[in-house]
DRENDO-1510 file (C-alpha; in Angstrom, 1 decimal, always signed):
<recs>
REC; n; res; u; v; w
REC; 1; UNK; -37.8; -1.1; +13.5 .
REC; 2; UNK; -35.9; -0.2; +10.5 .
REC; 3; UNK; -34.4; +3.1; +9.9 .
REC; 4; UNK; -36.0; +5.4; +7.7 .
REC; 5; UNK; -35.3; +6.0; +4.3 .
REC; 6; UNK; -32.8; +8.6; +3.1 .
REC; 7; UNK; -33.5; +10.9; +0.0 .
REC; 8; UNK; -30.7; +10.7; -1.6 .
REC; 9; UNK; -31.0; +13.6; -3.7 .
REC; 10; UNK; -32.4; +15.8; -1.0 .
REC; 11; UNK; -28.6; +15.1; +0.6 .
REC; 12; UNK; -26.7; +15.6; -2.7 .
REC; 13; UNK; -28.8; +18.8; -3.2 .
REC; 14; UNK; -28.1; +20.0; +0.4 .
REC; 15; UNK; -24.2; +18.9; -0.4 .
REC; 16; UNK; -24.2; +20.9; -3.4 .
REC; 17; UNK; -25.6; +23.9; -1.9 .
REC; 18; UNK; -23.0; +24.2; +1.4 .
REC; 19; UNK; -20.5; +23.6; -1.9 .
REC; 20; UNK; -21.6; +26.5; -4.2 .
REC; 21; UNK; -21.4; +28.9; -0.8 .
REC; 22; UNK; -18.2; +27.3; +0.3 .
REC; 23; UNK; -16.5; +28.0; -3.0 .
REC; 24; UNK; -18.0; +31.5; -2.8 .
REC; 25; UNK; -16.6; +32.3; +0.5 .
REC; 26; UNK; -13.1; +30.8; -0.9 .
REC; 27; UNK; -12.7; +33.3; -3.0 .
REC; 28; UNK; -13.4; +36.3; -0.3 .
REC; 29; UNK; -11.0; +34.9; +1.8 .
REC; 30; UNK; -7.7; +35.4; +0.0 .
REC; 31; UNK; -8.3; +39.4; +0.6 .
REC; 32; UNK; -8.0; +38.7; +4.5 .
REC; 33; UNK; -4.5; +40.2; +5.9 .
REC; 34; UNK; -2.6; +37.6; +7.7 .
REC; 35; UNK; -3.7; +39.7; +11.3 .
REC; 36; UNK; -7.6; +39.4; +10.4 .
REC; 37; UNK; -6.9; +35.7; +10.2 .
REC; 38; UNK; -4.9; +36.2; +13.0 .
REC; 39; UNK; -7.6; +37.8; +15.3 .
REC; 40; UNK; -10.1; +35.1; +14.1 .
REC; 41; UNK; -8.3; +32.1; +14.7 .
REC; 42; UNK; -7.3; +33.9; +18.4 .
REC; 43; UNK; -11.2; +34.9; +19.2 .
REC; 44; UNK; -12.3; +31.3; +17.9 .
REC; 45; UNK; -10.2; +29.9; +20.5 .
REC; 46; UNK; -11.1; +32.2; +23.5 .
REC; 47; UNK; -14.7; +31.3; +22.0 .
REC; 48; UNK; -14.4; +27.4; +22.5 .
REC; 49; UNK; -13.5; +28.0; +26.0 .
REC; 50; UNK; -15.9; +29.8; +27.2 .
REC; 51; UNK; -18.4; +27.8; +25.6 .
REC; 52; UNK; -16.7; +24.6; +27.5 .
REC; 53; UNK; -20.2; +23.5; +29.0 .
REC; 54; UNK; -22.1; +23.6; +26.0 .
REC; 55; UNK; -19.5; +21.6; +23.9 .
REC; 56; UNK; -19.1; +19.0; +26.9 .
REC; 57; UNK; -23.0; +18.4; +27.2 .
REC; 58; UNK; -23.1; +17.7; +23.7 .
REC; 59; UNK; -20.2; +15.2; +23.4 .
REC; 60; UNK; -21.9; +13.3; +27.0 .
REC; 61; UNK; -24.7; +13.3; +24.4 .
REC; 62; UNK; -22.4; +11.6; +21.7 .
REC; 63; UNK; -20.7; +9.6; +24.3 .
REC; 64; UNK; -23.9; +8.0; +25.6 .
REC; 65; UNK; -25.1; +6.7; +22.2 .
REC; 66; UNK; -21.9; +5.8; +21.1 .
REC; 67; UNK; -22.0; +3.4; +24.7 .
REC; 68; UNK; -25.3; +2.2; +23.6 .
REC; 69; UNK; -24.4; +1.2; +20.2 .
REC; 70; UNK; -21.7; -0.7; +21.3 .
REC; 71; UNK; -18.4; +1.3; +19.7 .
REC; 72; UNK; -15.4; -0.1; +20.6 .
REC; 73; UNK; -13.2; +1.6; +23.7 .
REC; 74; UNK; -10.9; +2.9; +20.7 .
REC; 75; UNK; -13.4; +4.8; +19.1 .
REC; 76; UNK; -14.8; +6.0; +22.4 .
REC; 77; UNK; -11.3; +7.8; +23.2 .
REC; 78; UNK; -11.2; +9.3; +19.8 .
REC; 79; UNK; -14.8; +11.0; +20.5 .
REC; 80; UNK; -14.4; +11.6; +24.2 .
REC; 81; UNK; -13.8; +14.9; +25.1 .
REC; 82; UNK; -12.6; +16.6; +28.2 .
REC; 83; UNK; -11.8; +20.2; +29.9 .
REC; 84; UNK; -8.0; +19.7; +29.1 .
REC; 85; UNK; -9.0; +18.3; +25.8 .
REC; 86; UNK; -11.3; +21.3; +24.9 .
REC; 87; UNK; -8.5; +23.6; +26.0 .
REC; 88; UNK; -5.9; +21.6; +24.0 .
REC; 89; UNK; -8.5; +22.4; +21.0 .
REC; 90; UNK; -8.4; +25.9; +21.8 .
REC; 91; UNK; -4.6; +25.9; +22.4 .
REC; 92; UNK; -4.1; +24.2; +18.7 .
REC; 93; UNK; -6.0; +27.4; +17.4 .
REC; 94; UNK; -3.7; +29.6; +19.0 .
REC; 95; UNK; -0.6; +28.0; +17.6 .
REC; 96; UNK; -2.0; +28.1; +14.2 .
REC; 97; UNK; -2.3; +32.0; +14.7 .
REC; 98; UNK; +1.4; +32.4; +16.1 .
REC; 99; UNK; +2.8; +30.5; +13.0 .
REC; 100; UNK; +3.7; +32.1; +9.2 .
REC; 101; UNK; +1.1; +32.8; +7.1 .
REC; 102; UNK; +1.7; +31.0; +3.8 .
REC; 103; UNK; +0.0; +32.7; +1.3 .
REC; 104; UNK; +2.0; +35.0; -0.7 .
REC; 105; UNK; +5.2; +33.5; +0.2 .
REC; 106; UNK; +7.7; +33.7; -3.0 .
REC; 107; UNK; +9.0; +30.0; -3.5 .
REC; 108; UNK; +11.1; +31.0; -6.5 .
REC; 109; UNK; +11.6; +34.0; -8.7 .
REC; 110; UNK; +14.1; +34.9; -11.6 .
REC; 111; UNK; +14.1; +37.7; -14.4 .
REC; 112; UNK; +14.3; +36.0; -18.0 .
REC; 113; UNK; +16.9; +37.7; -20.9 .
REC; 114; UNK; +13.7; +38.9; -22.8 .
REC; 115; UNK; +12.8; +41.0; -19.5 .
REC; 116; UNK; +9.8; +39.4; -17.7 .
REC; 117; UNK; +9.9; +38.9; -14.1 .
REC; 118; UNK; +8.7; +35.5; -12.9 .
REC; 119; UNK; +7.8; +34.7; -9.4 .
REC; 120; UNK; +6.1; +31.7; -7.9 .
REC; 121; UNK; +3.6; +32.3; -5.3 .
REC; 122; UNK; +1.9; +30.3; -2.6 .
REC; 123; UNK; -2.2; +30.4; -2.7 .
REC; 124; UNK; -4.2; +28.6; -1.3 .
REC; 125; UNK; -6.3; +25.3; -2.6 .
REC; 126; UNK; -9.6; +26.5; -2.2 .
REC; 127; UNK; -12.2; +24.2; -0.7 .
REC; 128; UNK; -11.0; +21.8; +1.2 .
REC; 129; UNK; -13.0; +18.6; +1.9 .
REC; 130; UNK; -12.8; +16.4; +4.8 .
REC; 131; UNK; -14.1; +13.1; +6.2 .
REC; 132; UNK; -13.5; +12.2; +9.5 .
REC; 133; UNK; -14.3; +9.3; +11.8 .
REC; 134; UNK; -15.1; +10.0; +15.6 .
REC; 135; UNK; -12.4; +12.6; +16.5 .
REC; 136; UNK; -14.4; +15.7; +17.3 .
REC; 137; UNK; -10.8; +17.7; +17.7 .
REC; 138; UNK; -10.4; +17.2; +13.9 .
REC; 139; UNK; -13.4; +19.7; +13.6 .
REC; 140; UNK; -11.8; +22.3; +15.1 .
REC; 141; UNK; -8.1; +21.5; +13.4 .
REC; 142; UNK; -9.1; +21.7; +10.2 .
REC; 143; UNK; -10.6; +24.6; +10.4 .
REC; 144; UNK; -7.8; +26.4; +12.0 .
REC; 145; UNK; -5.1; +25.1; +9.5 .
REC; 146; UNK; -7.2; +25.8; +6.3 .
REC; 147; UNK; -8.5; +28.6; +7.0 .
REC; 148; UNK; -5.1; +30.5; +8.5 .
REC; 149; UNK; -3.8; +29.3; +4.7 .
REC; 150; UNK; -7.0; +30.5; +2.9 .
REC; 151; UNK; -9.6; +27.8; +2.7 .
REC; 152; UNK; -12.7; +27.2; +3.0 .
REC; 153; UNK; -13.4; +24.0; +5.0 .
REC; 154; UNK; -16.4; +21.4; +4.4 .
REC; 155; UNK; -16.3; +18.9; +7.5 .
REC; 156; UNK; -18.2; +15.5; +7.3 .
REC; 157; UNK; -17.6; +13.8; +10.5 .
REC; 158; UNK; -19.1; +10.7; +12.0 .
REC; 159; UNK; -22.5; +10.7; +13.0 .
REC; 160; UNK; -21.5; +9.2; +16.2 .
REC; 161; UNK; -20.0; +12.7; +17.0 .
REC; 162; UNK; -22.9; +14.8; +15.3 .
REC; 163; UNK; -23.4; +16.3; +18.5 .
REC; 164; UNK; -20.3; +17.5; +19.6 .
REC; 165; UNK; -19.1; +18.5; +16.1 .
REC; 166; UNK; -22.0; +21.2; +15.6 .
REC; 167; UNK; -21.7; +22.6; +18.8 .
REC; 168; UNK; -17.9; +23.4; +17.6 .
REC; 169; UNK; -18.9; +24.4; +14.1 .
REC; 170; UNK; -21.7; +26.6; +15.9 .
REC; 171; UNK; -18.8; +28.3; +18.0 .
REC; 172; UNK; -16.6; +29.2; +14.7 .
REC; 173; UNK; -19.4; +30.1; +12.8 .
REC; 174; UNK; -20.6; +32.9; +15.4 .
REC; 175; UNK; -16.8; +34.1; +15.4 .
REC; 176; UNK; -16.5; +34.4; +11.8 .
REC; 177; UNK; -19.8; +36.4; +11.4 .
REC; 178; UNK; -18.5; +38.8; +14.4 .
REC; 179; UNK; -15.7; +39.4; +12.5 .
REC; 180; UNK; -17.2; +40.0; +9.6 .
REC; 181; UNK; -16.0; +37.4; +7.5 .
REC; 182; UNK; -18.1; +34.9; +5.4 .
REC; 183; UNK; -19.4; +32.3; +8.0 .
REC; 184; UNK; -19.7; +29.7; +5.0 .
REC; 185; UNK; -15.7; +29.6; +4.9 .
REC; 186; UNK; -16.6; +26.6; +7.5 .
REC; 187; UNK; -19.6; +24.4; +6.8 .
REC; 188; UNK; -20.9; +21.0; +8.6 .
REC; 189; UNK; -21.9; +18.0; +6.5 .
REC; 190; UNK; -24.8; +15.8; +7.2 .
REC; 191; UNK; -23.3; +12.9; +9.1 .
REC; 192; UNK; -26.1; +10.2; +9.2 .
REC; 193; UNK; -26.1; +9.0; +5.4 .
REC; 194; UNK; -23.2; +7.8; +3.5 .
REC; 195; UNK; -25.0; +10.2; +0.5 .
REC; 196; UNK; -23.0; +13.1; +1.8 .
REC; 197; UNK; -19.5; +11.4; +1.8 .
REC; 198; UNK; -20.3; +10.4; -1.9 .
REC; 199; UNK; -21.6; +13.9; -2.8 .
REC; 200; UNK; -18.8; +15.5; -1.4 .
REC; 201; UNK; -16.4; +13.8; -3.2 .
REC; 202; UNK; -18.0; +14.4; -6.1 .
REC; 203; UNK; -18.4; +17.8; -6.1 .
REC; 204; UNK; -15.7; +18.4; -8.6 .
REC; 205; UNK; -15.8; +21.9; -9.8 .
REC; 206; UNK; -16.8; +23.1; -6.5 .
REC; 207; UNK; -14.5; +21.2; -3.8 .
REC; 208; UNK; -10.7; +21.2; -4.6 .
REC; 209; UNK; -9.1; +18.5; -2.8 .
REC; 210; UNK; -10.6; +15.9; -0.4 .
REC; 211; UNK; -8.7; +14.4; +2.7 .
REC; 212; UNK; -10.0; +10.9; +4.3 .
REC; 213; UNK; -8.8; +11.0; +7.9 .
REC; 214; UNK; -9.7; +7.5; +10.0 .
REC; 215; UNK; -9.2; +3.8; +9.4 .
REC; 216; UNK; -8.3; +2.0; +6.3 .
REC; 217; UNK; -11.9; +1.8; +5.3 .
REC; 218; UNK; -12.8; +4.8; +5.3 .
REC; 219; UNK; -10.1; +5.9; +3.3 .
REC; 220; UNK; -9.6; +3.1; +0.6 .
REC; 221; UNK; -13.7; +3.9; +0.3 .
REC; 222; UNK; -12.8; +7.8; +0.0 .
REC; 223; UNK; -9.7; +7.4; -2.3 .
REC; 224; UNK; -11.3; +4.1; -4.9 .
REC; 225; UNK; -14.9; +6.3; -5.3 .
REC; 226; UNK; -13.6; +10.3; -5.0 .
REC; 227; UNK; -13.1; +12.0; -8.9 .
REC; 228; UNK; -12.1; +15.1; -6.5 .
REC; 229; UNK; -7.8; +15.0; -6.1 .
REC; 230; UNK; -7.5; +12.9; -3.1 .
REC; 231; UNK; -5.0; +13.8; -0.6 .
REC; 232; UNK; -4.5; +10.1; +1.4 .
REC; 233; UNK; -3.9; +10.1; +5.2 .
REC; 234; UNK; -3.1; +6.3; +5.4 .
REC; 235; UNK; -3.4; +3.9; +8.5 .
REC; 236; UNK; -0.1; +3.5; +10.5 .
REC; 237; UNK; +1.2; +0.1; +10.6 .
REC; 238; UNK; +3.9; +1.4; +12.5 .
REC; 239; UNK; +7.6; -0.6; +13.5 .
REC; 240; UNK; +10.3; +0.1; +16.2 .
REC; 241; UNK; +13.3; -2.3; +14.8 .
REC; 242; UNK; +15.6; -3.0; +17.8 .
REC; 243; UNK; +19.0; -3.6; +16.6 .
REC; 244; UNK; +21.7; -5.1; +17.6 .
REC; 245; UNK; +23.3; -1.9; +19.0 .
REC; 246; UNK; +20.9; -0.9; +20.4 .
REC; 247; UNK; +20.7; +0.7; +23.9 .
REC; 248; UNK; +18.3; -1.6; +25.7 .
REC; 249; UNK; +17.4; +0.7; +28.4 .
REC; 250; UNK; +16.5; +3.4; +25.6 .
REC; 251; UNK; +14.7; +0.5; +23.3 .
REC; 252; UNK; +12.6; -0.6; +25.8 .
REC; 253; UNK; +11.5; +3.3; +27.1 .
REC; 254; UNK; +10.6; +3.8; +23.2 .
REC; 255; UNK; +8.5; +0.8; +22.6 .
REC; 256; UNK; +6.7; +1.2; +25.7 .
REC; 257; UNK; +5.6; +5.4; +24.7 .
REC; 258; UNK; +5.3; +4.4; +21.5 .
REC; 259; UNK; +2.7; +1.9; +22.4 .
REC; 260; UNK; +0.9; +3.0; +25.8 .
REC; 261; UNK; +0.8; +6.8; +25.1 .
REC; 262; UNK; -2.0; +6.8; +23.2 .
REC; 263; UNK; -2.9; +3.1; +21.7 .
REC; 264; UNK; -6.3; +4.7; +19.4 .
REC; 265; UNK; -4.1; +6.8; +17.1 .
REC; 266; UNK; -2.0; +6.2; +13.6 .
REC; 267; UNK; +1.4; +6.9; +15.2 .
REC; 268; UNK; +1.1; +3.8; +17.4 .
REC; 269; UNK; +3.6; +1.1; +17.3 .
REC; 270; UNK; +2.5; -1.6; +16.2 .
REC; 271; UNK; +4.8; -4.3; +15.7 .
REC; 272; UNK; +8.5; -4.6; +17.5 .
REC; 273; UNK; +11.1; -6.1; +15.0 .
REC; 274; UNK; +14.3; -7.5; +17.6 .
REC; 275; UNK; +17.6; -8.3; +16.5 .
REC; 276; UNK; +18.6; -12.0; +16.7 .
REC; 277; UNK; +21.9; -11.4; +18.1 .
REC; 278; UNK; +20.5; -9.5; +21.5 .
REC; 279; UNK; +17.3; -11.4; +21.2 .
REC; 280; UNK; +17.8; -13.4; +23.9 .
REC; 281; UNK; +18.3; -10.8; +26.2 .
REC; 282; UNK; +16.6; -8.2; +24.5 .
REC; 283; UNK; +13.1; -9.8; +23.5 .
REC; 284; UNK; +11.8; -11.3; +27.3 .
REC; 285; UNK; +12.8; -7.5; +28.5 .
REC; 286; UNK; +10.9; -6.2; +26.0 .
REC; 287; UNK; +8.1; -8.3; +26.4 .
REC; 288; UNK; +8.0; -8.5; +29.7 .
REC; 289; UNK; +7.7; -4.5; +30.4 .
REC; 290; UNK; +5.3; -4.6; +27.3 .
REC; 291; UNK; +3.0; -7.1; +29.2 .
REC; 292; UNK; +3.7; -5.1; +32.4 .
REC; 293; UNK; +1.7; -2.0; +30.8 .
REC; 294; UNK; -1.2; -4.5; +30.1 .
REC; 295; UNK; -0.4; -5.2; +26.5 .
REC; 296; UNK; -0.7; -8.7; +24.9 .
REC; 297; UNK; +2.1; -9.9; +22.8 .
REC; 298; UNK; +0.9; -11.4; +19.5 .
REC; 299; UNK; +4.0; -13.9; +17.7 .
REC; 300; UNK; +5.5; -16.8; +17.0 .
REC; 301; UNK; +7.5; -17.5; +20.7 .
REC; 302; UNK; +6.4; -19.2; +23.3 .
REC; 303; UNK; +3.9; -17.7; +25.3 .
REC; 304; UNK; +2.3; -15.2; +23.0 .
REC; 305; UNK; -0.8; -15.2; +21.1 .
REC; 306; UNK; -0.3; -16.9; +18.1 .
REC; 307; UNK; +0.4; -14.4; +15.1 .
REC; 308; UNK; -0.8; -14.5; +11.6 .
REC; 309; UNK; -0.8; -12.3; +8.8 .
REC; 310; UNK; -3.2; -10.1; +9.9 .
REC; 311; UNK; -1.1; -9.1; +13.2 .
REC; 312; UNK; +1.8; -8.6; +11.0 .
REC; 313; UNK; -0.4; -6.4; +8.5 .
REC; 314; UNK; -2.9; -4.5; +9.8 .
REC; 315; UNK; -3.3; -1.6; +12.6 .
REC; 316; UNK; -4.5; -3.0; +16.3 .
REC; 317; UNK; -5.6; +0.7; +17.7 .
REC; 318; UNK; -5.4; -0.7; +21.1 .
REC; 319; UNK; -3.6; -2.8; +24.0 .
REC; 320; UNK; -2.1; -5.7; +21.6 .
REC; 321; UNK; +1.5; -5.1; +19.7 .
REC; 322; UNK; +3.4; -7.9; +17.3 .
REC; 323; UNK; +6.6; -9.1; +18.2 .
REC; 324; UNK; +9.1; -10.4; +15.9 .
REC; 325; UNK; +13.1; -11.9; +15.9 .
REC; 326; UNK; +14.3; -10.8; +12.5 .
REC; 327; UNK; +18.3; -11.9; +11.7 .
REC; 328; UNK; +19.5; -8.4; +11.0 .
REC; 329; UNK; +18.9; -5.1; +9.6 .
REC; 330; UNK; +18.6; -6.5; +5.7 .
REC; 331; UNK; +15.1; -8.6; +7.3 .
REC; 332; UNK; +14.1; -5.8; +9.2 .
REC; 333; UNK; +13.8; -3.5; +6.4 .
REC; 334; UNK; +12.2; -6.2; +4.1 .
REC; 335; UNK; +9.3; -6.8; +6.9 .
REC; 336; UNK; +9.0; -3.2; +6.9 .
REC; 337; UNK; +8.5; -2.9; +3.4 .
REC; 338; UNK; +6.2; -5.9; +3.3 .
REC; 339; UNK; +4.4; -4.9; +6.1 .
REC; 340; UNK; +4.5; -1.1; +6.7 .
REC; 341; UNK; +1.8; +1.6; +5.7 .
REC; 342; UNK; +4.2; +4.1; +5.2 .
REC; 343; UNK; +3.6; +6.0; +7.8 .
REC; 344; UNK; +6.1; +5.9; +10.4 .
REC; 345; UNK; +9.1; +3.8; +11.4 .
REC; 346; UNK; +11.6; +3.8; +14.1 .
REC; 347; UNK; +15.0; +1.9; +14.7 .
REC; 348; UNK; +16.9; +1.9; +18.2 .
REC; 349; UNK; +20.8; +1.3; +17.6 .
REC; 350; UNK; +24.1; +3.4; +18.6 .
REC; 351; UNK; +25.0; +2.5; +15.2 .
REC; 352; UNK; +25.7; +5.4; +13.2 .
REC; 353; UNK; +26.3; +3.6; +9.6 .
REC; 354; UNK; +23.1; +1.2; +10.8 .
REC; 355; UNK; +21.2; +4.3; +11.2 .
REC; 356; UNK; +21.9; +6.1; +8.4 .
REC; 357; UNK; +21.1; +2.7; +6.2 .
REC; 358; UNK; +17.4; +2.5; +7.7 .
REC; 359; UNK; +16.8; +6.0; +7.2 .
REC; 360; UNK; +17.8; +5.3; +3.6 .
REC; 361; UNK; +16.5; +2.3; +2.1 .
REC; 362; UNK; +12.8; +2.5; +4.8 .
REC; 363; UNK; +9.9; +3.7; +2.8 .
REC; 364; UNK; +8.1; +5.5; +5.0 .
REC; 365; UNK; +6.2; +9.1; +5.5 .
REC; 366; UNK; +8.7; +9.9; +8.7 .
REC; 367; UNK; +11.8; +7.8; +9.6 .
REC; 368; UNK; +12.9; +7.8; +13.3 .
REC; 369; UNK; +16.2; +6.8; +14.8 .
REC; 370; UNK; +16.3; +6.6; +18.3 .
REC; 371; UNK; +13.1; +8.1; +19.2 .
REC; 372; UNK; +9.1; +6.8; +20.0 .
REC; 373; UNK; +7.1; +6.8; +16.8 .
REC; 374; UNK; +4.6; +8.7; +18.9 .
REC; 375; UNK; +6.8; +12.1; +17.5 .
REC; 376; UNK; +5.2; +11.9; +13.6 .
REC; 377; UNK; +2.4; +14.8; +15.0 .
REC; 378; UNK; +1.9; +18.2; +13.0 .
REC; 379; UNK; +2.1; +19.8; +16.8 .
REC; 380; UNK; +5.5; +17.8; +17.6 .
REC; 381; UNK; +6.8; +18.7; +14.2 .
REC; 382; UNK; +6.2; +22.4; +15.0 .
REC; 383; UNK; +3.4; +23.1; +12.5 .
REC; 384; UNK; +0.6; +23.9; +15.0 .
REC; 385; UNK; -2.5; +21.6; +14.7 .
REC; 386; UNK; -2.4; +19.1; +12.0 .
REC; 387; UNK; -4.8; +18.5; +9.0 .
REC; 388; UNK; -3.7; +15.1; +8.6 .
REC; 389; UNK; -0.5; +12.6; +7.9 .
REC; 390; UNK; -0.3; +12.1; +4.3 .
REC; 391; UNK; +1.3; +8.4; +3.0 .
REC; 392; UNK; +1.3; +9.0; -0.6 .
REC; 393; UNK; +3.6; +10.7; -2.4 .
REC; 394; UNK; +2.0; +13.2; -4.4 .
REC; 395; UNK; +2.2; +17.1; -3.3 .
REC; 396; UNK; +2.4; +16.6; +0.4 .
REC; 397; UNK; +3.8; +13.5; +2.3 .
REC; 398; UNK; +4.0; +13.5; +6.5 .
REC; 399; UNK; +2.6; +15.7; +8.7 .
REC; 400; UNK; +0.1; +18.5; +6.7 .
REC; 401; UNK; +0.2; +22.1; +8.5 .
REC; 402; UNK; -0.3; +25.6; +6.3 .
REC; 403; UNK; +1.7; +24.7; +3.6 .
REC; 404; UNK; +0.5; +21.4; +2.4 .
REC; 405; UNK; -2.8; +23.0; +1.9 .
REC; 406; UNK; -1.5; +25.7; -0.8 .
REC; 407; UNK; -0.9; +25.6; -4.3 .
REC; 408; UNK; +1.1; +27.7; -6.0 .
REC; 409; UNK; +0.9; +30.4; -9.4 .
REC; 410; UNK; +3.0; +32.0; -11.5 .
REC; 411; UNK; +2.7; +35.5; -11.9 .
REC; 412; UNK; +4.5; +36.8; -14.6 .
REC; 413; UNK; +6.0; +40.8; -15.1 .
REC; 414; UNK; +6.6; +42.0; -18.4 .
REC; 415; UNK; +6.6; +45.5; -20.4 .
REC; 416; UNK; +4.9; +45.0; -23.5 .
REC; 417; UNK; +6.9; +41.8; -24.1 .
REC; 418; UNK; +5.6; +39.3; -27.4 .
REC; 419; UNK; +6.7; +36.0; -27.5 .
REC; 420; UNK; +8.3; +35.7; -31.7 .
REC; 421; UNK; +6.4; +33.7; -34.4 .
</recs>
């Protein structure tokens, strides 16, 4: 049986409407003191634990269809949640709360000859947009990041986490409306029509910014259709170059987290670059722990799954990793930059000048030296929970906490000043 038809407009209207109140409750926001924020984001998080049950039952709900449908065991990690996974949500709330408050923070100021006083503030962006994939913990992240720096927040998630995503939203909701603040500062998208995604990032006028969080489709579909700015989180196609002095016992501790820690998410190595001149040491050690940890090498050598451009190119999200000898560091950086998403990239060497030269000449959202790519995390980096890892270049690149969702104004002091004919 076919599914039913979707009225398009009926979604676009609905899309529209959570808009127009979003915007509205945008602007009653920037009154709120940095401690009603604070209380907010603190009672949100007490308010997710002890609705634990609740938000479980509903993700087993999520969980069973997503089983049924057939989503892959990568997705299925992304969407499964547990207690220490709920508490982890709560826990990124209350970092948010313990950090700075942005807004208001002078970023530059001078006083001109004529007299006038010029200071540049930080405010915040508005209404923020964002479209997830099946990661039920970004529902409850990007609330607490945009909203501690002012914004309003429109979330359209995956349908295969419809359940557990407005059994969240339903949590911060209540808590906004207890504190009396504008429960519309957080808002759930329809999730079961692509409609919404294209109304949403479309509603220019009404939504500031839009961020694409999830694989490259997703966000090449966000970024090629959206007239709303754009903010891309790009996919990680992330290296670990192992040079020739480099510390085996460290390299091969690095690749391994940076692989097995979490194989479902962007700051996964994906492909290990090994210097020719150790190689023959270096690479069957490598390997050999590698395939230990129940990973399949994908390559050119002798006992690997045969690589093409695709392994070299594109994001596994799971158990498989590229290998690769490369003669040098001059290679290595060429295959990164041939290769790499810009996201993040890590070289293992005792090397200072070698070192300092990958850190220079790699293109790339974070640059490691010495260290598992699994690090590139708003949380690791200190900003609390994270609304995303930007890849572009364009206002905010890396890890996005309070400040990479502001703006910033001018506001000018004069006494009567007139700028001459």
């Amino acid at each position: 049986m076919s599914a039913p038809a979707v009225d398009t407009d009926a979604v676009t209207a609905e899309v529209t409407a959570l808009a127009t109140a979003a915007k509205a409750a945008s602007r009653s926001l920037v009154g709120l003191s940095t401690a009603a924020k604070n209380a907010v984001l603190t009672a949100a998080a007490d308010a997710i634990e002890a609705a634990q049950e609740k938000i479980l039952t509903a993700n087993a709900a999520d969980l069973a269809r997503a089983e049924a449908d057939g989503i892959e065991a990568s997705l299925l990690d992304r969407l499964r949640l547990t207690p220490d996974r709920v508490t982890g949500i709560a826990d990124g709330l209350r970092q948010v709360a313990a950090l700075p408050d942005p807004i208001g923070e002078v970023l530059a100021g001078k006083t001109l000859p004529n007299g006038l006083t010029l200071r540049q503030v930080r405010v915040p962006l508005g209404v923020v947009g964002i479209v997830y994939e099946a990661r039920p913990n970004v529902t409850v992240d990007a609330f607490g990041i945009a909203f501690k720096s002012g914004n309003a927040v429109l979330l359209r998630g995956s349908s295969s986490a419809a359940d557990s995503n407005a059994a969240l939203v339903a949590v911060l909701r209540d808590v906004l409306v207890s504190h009396g603040v504008d429960p519309d500062a957080v808002a759930l998208l329809p999730a079961h029509d692509r409609a919404s995604v294209t109304a949403l990032i479309r509603a220019r006028g009404l939504v500031d910014v839009v961020i694409p969080r999830g694989g490259a489709g997703l966000i090449n579909a966000v970024v090629a259709n959206a007239t709303v700015p754009t903010i891309e989180t790009g996919t990680g196609n992330c290296h670990v170059y192992v040079h020739s002095a480099a510390d085996l016992d460290m390299a091969e501790t690095v690749v391994i987290n940076a692989k097995t820690r979490r194989p479902s998410v962007c700051n996964t190595a994906e492909t290990v670059l090994i210097d020719e001149q150790i190689a023959d040491v270096a690479l069957p050690r490598i390997t050999d722990a590698l395939k230990a940890a129940g990973v399949t090498i994908h390559g050119d050598e002798e006992g690997m799954e045969p690589a093409d451009e695709r392994d070299w190119s594109d994001e596994y999200l799971s158990l498989d990793i590229a290998v690769r000898r490369v003669a040098g560091l001059d290679e290595a950086i060429d295959h990164i930059g041939r290769y790499g998403t810009g996201h993040t990239e890590a070289i293992i060497t005792s090397d200072l000048a070698a070192a300092n030269e990958f850190t220079k000449r790699v293109d790339a959202a974070a640059v490691i030296v010495n260290a598992s790519t699994a690090f590139t995390d708003g949380e690791q980096f200190g900003f609390g929970a994270e609304i995303g890892i930007s890849t572009q270049k364009l206002h905010a690149r890396g890890p996005m906490g309070l400040p990479e969702l502001t703006s910033s104004k001018w506001v000018v002091w004069g006494d009567g000043q007139i700028r001459p004919v």
